[in-house]
C-alpha positions in Angstrom: 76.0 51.8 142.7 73.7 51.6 139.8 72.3 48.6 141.1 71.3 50.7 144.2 70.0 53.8 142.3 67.6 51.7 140.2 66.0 49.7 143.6 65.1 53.4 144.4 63.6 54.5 141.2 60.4 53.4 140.9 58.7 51.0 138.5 56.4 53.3 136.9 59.3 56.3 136.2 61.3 54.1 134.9 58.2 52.7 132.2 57.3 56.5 131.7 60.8 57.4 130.9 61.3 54.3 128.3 58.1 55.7 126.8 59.2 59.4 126.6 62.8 58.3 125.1 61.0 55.9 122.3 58.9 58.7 121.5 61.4 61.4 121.3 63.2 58.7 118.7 60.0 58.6 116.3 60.1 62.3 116.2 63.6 62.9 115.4 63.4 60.0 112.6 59.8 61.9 111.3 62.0 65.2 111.3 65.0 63.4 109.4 62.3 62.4 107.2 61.3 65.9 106.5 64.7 67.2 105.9 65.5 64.8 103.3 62.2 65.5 102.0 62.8 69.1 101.8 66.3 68.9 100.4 65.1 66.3 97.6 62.3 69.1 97.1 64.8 71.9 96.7 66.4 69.4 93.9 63.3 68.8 92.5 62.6 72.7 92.1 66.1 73.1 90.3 65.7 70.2 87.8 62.4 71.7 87.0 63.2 75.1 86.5 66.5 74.8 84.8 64.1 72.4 82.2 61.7 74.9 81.8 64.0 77.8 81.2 65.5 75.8 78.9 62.3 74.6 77.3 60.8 78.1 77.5 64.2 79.3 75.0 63.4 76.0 72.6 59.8 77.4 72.2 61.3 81.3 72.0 63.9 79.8 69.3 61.1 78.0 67.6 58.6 81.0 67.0 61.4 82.6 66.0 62.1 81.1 63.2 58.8 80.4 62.2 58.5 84.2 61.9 61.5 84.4 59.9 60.4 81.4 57.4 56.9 83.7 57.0 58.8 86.7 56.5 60.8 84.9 53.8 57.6 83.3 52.5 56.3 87.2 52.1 59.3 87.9 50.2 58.5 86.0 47.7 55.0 86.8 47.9 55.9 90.9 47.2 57.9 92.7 44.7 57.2 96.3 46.4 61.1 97.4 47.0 60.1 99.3 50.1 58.2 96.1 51.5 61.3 94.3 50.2 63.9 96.3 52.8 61.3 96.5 55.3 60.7 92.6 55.6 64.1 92.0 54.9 65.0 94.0 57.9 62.6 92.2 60.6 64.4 88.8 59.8 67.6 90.5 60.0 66.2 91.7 63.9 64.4 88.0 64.4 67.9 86.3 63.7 69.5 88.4 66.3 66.7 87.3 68.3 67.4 83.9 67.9 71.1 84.3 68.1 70.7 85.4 72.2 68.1 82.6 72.7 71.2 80.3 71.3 74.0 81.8 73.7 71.5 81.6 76.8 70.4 77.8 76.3 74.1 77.1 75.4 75.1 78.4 79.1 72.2 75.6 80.7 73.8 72.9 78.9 75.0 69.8 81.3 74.7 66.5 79.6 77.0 65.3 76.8 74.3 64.1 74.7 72.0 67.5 75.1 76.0 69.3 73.7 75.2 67.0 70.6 72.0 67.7 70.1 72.3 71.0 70.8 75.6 71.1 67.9 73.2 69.6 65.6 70.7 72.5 66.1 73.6 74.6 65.5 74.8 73.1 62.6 71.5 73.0 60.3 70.6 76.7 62.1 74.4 77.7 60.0 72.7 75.7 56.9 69.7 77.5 57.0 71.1 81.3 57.4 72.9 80.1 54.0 70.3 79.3 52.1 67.7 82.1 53.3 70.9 84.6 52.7 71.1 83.4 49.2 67.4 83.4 49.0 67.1 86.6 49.9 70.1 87.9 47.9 68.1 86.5 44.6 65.3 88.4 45.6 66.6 91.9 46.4 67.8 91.3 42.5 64.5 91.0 41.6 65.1 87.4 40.6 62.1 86.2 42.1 61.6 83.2 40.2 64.9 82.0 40.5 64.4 82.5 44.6 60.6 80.9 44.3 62.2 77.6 42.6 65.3 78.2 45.1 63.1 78.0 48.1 60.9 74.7 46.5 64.7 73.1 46.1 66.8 73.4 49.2 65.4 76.1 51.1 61.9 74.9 53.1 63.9 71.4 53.5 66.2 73.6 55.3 64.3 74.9 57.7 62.3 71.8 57.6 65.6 70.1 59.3 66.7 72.8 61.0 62.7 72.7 63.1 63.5 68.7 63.7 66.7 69.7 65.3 64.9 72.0 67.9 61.8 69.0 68.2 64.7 66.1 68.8 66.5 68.9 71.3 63.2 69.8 73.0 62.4 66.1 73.6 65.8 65.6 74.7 65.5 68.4 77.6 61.8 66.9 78.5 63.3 63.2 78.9 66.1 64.1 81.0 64.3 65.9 83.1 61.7 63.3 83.7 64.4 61.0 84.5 66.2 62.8 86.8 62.7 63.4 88.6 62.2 59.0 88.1 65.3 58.9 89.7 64.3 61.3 93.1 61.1 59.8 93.6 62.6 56.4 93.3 65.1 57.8 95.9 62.0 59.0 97.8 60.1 56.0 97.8 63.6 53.8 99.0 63.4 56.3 101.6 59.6 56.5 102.6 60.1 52.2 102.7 63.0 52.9 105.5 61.3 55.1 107.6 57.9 53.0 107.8 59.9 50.1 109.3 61.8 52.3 111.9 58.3 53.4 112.6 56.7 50.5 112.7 59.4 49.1 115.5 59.5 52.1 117.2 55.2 51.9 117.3 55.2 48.3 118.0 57.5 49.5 121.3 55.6 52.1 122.1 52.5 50.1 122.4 54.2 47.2 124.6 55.3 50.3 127.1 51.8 51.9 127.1 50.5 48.5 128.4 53.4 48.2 130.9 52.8 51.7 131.8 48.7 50.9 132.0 49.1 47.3 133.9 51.6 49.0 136.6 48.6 52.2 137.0 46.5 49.6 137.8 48.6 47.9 140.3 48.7 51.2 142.1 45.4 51.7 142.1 44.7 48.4 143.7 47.2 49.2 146.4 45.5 52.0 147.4 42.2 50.5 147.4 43.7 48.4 150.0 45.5 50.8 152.0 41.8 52.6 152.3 40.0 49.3 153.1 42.3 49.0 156.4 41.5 52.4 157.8 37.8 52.1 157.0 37.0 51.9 160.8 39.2 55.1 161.5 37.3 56.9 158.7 33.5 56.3 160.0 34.7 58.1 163.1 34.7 61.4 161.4 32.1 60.6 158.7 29.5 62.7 160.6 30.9 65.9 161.5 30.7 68.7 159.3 34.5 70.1 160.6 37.3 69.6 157.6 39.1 66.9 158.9 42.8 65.4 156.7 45.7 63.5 158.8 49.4 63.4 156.5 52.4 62.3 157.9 55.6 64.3 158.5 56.3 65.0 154.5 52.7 66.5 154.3 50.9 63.5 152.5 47.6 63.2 152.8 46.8 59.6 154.7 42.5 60.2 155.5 40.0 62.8 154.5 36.4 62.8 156.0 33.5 63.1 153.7 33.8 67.2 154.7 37.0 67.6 153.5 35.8 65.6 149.4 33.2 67.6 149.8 34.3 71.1 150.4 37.2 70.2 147.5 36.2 68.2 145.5 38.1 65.3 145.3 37.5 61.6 145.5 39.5 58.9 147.3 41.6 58.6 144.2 42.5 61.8 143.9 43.1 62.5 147.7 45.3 58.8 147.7 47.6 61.2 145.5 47.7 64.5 147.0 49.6 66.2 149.7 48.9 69.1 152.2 51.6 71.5 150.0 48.8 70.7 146.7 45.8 72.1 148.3 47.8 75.0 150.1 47.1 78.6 148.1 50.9 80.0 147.9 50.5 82.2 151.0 49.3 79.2 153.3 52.2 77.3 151.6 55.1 79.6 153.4 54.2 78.8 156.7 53.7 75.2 156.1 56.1 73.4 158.5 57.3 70.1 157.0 59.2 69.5 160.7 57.4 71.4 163.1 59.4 71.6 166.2 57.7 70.2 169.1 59.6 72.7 172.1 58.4 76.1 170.2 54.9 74.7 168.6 53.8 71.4 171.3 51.3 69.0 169.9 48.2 71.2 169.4 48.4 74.6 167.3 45.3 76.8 168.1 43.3 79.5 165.3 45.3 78.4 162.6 43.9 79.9 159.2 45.0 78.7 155.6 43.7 78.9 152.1 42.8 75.4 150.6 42.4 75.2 146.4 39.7 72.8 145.5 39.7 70.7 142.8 37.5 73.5 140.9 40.0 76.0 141.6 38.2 77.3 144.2 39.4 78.7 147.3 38.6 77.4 150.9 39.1 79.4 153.5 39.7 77.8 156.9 40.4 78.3 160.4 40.5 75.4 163.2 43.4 73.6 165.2 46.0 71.2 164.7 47.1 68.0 166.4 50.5 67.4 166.1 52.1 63.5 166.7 56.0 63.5 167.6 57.9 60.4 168.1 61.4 60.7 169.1 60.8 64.2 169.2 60.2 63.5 164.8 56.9 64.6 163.7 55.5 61.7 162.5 51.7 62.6 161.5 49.5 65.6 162.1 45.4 66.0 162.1 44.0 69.0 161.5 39.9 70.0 162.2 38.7 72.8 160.3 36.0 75.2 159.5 34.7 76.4 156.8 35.4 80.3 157.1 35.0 81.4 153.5 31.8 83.3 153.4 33.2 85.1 155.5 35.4 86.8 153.3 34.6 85.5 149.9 32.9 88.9 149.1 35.9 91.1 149.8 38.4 88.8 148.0 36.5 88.4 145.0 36.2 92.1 144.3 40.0 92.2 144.9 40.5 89.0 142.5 38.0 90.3 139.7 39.8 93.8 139.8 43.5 92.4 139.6 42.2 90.0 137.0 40.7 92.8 134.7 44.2 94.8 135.1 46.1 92.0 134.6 44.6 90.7 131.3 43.9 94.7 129.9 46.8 96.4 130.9 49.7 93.3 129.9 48.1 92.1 126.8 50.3 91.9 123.9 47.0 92.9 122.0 46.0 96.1 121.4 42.5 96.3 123.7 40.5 99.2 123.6 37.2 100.5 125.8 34.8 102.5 123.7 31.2 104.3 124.8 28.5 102.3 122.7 26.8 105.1 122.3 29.1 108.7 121.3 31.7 105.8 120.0 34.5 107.8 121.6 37.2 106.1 123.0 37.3 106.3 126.9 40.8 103.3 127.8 42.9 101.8 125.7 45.9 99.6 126.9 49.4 100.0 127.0 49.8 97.6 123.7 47.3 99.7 121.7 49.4 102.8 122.6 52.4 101.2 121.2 51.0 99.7 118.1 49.3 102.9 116.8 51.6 105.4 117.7 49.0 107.9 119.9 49.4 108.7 123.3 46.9 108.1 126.2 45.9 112.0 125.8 45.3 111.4 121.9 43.6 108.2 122.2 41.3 109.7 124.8 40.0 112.4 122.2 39.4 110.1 119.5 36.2 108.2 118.4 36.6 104.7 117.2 36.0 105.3 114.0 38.7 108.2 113.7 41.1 104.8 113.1 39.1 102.9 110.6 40.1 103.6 106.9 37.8 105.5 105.0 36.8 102.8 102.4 35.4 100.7 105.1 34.1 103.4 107.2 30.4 103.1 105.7 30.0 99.4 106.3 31.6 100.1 110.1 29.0 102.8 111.2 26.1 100.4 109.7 27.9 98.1 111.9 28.2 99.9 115.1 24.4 101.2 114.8 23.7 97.8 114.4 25.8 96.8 117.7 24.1 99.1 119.6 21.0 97.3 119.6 22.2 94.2 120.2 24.5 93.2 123.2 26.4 90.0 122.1 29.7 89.9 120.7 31.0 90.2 117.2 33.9 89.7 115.1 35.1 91.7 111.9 38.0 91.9 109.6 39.1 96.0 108.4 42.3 98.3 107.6 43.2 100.5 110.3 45.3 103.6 110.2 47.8 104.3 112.5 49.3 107.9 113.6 51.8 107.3 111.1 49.5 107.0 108.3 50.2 103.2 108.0 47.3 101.2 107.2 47.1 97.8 108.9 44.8 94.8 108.5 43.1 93.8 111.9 40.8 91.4 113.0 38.7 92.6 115.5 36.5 91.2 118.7 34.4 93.1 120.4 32.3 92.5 123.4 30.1 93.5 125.6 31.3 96.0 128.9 30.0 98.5 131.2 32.8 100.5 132.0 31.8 103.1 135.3 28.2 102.6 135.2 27.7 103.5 131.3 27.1 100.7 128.9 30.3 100.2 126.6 32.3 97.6 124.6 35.7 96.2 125.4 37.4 95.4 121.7 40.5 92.9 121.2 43.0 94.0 117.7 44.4 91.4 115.9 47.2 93.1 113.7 47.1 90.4 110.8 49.3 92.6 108.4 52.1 90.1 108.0 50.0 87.2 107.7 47.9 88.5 104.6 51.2 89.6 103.1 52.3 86.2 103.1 49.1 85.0 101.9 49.3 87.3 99.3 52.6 86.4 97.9 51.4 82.9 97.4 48.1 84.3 95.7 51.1 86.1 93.4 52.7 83.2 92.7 49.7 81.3 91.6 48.7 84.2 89.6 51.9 84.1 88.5 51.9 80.8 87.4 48.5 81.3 85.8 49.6 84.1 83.8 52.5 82.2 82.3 50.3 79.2 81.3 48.3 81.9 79.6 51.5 82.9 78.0 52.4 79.6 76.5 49.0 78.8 75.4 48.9 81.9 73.3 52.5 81.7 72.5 51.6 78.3 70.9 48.3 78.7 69.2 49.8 82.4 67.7 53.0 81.0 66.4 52.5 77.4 65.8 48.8 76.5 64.8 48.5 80.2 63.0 51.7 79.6 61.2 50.6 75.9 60.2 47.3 77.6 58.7 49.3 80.3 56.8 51.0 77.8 55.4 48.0 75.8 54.2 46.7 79.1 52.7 49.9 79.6 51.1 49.5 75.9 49.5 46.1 76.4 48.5 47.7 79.6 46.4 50.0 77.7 44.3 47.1 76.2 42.7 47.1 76.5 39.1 43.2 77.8 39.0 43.2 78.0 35.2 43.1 73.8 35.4 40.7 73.3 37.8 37.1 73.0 37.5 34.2 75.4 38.8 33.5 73.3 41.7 37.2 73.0 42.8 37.8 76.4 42.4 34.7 77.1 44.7 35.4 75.0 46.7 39.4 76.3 47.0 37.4 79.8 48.2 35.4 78.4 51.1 38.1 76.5 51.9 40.2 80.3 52.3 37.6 81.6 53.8 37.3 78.7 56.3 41.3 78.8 57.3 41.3 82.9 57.5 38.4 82.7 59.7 40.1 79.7 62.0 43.3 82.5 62.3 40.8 84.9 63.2 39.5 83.2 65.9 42.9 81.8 67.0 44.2 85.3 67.3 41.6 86.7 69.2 41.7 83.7 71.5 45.8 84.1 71.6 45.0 88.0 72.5 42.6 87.2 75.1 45.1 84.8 77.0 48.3 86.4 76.4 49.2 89.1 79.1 49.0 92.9 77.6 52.5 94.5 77.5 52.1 98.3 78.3 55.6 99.3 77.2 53.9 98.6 73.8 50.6 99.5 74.0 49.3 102.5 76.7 47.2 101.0 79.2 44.3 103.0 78.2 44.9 102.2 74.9 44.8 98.9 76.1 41.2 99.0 78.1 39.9 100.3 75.0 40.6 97.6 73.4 39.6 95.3 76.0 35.8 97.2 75.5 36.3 97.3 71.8 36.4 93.4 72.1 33.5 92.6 74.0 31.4 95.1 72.0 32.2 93.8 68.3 28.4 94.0 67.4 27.3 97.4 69.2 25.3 95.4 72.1 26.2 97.2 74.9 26.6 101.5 75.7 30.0 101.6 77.1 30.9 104.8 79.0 34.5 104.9 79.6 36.2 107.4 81.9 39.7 107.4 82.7 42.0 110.1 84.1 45.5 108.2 85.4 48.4 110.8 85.3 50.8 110.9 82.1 53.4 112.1 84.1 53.9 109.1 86.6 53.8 105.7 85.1 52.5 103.1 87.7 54.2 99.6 88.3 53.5 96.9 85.4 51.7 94.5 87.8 49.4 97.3 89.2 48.3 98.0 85.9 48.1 94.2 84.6 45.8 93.0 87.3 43.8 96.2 87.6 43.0 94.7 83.4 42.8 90.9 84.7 40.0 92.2 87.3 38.3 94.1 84.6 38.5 91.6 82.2 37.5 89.1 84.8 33.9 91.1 85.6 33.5 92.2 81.9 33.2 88.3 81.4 30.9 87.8 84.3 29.1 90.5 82.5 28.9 88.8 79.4 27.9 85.4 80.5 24.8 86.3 83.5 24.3 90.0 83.1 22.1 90.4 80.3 23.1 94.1 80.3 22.4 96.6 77.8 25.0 99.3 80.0 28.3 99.1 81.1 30.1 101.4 83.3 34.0 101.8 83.4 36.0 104.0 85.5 39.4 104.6 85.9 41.2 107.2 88.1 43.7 108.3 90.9 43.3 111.1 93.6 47.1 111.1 93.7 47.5 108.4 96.7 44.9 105.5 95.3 44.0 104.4 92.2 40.2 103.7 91.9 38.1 100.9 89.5 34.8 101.1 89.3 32.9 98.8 86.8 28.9 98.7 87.1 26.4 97.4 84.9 22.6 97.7 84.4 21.7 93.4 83.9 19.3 91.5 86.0 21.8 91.3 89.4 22.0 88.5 92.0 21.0 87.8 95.6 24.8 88.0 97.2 24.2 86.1 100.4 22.7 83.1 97.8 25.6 83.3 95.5 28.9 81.9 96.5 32.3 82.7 96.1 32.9 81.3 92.7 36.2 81.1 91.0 36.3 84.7 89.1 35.3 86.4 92.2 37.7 85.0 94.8 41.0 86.0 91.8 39.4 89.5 91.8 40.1 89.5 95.4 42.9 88.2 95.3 44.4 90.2 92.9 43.2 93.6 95.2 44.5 92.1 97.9 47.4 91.5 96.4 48.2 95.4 96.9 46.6 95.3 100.1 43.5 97.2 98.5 39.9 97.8 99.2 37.7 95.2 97.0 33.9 95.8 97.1 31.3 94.0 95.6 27.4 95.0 95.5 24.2 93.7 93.6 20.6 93.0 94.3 18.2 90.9 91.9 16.9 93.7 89.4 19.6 96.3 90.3 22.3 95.8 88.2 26.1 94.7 89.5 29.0 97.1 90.8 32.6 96.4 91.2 34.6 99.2 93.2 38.7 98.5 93.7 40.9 100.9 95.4 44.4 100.1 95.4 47.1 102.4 97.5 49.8 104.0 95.1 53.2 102.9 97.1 
């Protein structure tokens, strides 16, 4: 039985479906491939964020007790009893600090080694609370001396010990995580070795069946080539004669064309070796096609016969001629039809039909909101059933609307100059806005228009692209890099604030112990400019650690904060800065509203800075009660915006409006100055 079913399956399937099946297998093992990948991601991601965390509580641990050795360091310095209590009382808050950063790392912990580590930590963190609560016990007696030599004794070692426990811990975390990551991408590359050799056999395969599949083609073609040789004298009979002449046999195949019928549709003796009389039938002509004719009711010649032949083109042939029927056995064996061209005849009448169906078709079932609007009163005269849907107005509403009734009112401006322009010119165009829907929603759309006449009266047929979802998407991974960035920023400043300051405090402390009665003039000057040299670096680290670190507005009021922000850039009274701001007391916007509303001002005070060369600066800050509004403008020498690309401040500007979905405008002119308008919607 199987032996008989493949005798009748030809050559060529059988070729075709070896190829389909081989490359069905190197897709499944590419997607196997990318699920193992993705899992081994997914580990990835949880090795690096558990180390980080943990990491991020080692640093948080670590400035800790830095501050806690300085405010112990300034309890020595001091012998005012209220600063006494006072400093006494931020360590006591500090430790408790540090006492929750200890519980939260101790519920990450995994490997035995990181539990030792982590106990020695422990253990020199109990022998440091010892010695700075005897420390400090000597000096709320007022025995500062005895605390002074105390702290030169036992107590700096320490906490000396106590920071090389958190280093040797840190290290610890940052190994074990980079080995567990040697370790996946080890696993990765064993994998990535596997899958290249399945490919490679499954390739190799794939290109000895292409061949096969190309050799047997050819083999066809050849036959066919013959087959048409051998009815070469049958063929010049009909060569002459504009009729449409095609013979098939009983199934409807297509055995000779004359040069009439190739050229009417289009097709070459390959093409026609291929074909049958069902392939070139519209559907109509296709239900009366009779693969048996019965030779009792029809006899061997059928008279007026009229079908609809598709060209190659696509193009429709009407004909209209007779039909010669063969029977043997009373079996239809061939047929021959002769045929004339008919369709000018009515081509006119059927294309009107076609182009109107067409136009209904595509306008009134597109999932696309499509909308017909007078070019020149702009008022909306169709709309489609999917723009009715999507903005929530009826057919009634729509028809007393203008176009730009649904365009949101921060981008009407640049639409008008738009639609003026448009009017002008007929070509089409392309444009990217907010719309507002019945409900008040506004939506980002894409939108094409082109050029229609709709009853006599020049309009424009527009295609909406609703493109909401895909921005929001885009935005959350702008978030997450801005995230990201804003965390670096964090870490930077963390370190240079409670690290590099604290290892220059320390030096100026060091340089104080100095007996100055033994030292010469020269030392001693140069002792003072050596002060003057570290209390400058912390000056300059701190405002660097400010700059990068991100504002916290539970501590500081965000105008408090923008005031400072101005404050900074105007140290030496270079610029007039006029400063309006009006947001309500009473309703406290989100955190991140308010951070990246200062990150955008921040960002163009820098730009502002660096190209400007302004003597004016412009800031202001307010809300209507459903948007909150930045405007920044300044009076400096400008810049030609189509020369001047999107650089890297620019594009995180608009990323960070966009972010909220809001409006982000920027305008300048050589000469004119720079303005910066944001308009975010309060949710």
């Amino acid at each position: 039985m199987s032996k008989m079913f493949l005798k009748r399956v030809p050559v060529r399937v059988g070729l075709v479906t070896a190829f389909v099946i081989l490359l069905m297998g190197l897709v499944e093992v590419e997607l196997a491939q990318y699920n193992q990948y993705r899992r081994l991601a997914e580990r990835y991601n949880t090795i690096t964020g558990t180390s980080v965390e943990k990491l991020s509580l080692l640093i948080n641990l670590r400035r800790g007790s830095d501050y806690v050795q300085t405010n112990v360091l300034h309890l020595l310095l001091t012998k005012n009893s209220g600063e006494l209590a006072a400093t006494r009382k931020k360590i006591q808050l500090e430790v408790e600090k540090n006492d929750t950063n200890i519980h939260e790392f101790e519920q990450l912990l995994v490997a035995a080694q990181e539990k030792i580590w982590f106990d020695s930590l422990l253990y020199y963190r109990q022998f440091n609370d010892q010695m700075r609560t005897s420390l400090i016990k000597n000096t709320m007696q007022g025995k500062f001396n005895e605390a002074r030599q105390y702290y030169l004794d036992s107590q700096h070692i320490s906490f000396e010990l106590l920071q090389h426990a958190n280093t040797m811990l840190t290290s610890f975390v940052k190994d074990s995580a980079n080995h567990q990551k040697s370790l996946l991408n080890n696993t990765i590359e064993a994998d990535n070795k596997k899958a290249l050799e399945i490919n490679g056999i499954i390739i190799l395969l794939l290109l000895f069946m292409g061949v096969a599949v190309f050799r047997t083609l050819q083999k066809m073609r050849d036959d066919h080539l013959q087959i048409m040789k051998s009815e070469a004298k049958y063929r010049f009979l009909a060569e002459h004669t504009n009729e449409i002449i095609n013979r098939c046999d009983a199934t409807g195949k297509i055995l000779f064309a004359n040069p009439a019928f190739k050229t009417k549709l289009g097709y070459d003796d390959a093409e026609i070796a291929q074909l049958s009389i069902p392939d070139i039938l519209d559907e109509e002509s296709l239900h009366t096609f009779q693969f048996n004719p019965d030779p009792e009711k029809l006899g061997t010649l059928i008279k007026n016969v009229q079908k609809t032949y598709i060209a190659k083109s696509g193009q429709k042939v009407m004909v209209e001629g007779n039909i010669i029927i063969e029977y043997k056995n009373h079996k239809c064996v061939a047929a021959e039809a002769y045929f004339n061209d008919v369709t000018e005849k009515v081509l006119l009448q059927q294309q009107l039909k076609a182009s109107e169906k067409k136009y209904r078709s595509m306008f009134e079932l597109s999932l696309l909101p499509k909308l017909i609007y007078d070019i020149k009163s702009y008022k909306i005269v169709q709309v489609n059933p999917a723009a009715i849907m999507h903005y929530g107005y009826n057919e009634v509403e729509w028809q007393s609307k203008k176009i730009t009734d649904i365009i949101e009112v921060h981008y009407l401006p640049e639409a008008k100059a738009a639609l003026h322009k448009w009017q002008q010119k007929s070509e089409a165009y392309t444009s990217t806005m907010k719309h507002i829907t019945k409900s008040g929603q506004i939506i980002d759309v894409e939108v094409r228009g082109v050029p229609f006449e709709y009853e006599g009266r020049p309009a424009r047929l527009i295609t909406i692209l609703d493109v909401t979802e895909r921005n929001q998407t885009e935005n959350r991974i702008s978030k997450a890099i801005l995230d990201t960035q804003e965390q670096e920023r964090f870490q930077i400043s963390a370190e240079l604030h409670d690290n590099v300051n604290q290892i220059l405090t320390g030096a100026v402390f060091t340089l104080g112990l100095l007996k100055k009665n033994a030292l010469s003039a020269n030392q001693k000057e140069a002792i003072t400019s050596a002060h003057q040299y570290i209390r400058l670096a912390i000056e300059a680290i701190r405002k660097i650690s400010h700059r990068l670190a991100p504002p916290s507005f539970n501590l500081v009021d965000f105008e408090d904060s923008i005031k400072i922000l101005l404050n900074g850039i105007n140290h030496n009274n270079k610029y007039v800065i006029e400063y309006v701001c009006n947001l309500p007391k009473d309703r406290k916007l989100a955190e991140d509203l308010l951070l990246n509303l200062y990150r955008i001002l921040q960002e163009q005070l820098n730009n502002i800075q660096k190209y400007a060369d302004a003597t004016h600066i412009k800031v202001r800050l307010h809300t209507n009660g459903k948007n909150v509004e930045l405007y920044i403008a300044d009076n400096g020498k400008g810049f030609d915006m189509e020369k001047v690309g999107n650089g890297i401040g620019l594009g995180n500007m608009q990323r960070r409006a966009a972010l909220f979905s809001g409006y982000f405008q920027i305008s300048s002119s050589p000469g004119n100055g720079c303005s910066v308008k944001v308009s975010i919607r309060i949710s």
